[in-house]
Each structure stands twice: as C-alpha cells, then as structure tokens.
N, C-alpha and C positions, 0 to 999 in steps of 0.2 A: 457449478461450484459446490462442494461441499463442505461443511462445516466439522470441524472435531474440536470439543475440548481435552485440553491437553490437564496435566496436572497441575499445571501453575493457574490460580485463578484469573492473575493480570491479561493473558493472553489465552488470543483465539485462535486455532487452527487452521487454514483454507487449503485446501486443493484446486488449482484451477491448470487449463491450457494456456488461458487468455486472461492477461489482466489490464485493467483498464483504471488509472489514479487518477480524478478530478480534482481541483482546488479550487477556492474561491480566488486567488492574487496567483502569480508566478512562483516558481518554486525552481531551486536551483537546484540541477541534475548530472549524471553522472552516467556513463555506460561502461561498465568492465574498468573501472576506475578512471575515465575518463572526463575532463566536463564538459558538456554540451551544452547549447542555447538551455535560459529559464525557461518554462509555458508553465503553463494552466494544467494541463494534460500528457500524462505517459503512459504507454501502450507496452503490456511484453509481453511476449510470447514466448512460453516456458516448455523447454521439454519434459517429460514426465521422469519427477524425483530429481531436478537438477537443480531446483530454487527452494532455501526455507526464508520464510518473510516473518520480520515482526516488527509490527509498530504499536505505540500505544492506541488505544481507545479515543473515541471523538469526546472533546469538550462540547457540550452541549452551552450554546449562546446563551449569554445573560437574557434575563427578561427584559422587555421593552417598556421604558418610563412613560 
C-alpha cells in the first residue's frame, strides 16, 4: 500500500490491490449498491485505478477514568 498526500489536508490518499476494513461492532454494507449482511469485516479487491476511497480519520478513544 502506498501513501499520497493529496492537497486537501482532511484526507489521505492510498493505493492498494487488496483492502481489508476492520471494525470494532457490525457495520452495514453495501456491494455495487447493493445491501448485504452487517460484519465486522470487508475484503475488496480492486482493480488497478478503478476505486477512489475516502473516509474521515480515526477518533482516537476517550481516555480511561
């Protein structure tokens, strides 16, 4: 995977083959606009230059009392 910064500072760029999205809970999902079963986990596998992704940034967990 490689990294680009793009001009906008909010977002990060990736290039990848394979990607791999973990979650802590279920997450509802979607294939070519489709929906499928919630999971934990979604796998895609991208042809080269046929996906651009952007999501926000991780909130980083409250501190623990």
């Amino acid at each position: 995977m490689i990294m680009r910064r793009g001009g906008r500072r909010q977002l990060e760029t990736y290039r990848a083959r394979k990607v791999e999205v973990h979650s802590d809970r279920e997450q509802a999902r979607e294939l070519d606009g489709d929906v499928v079963a919630p999971a934990r986990m979604l796998v895609a596998r991208i042809s080269p230059g046929a996906l651009l992704l952007c999501v926000p940034r991780a909130i980083p967990p409250p501190p623990a009392v």
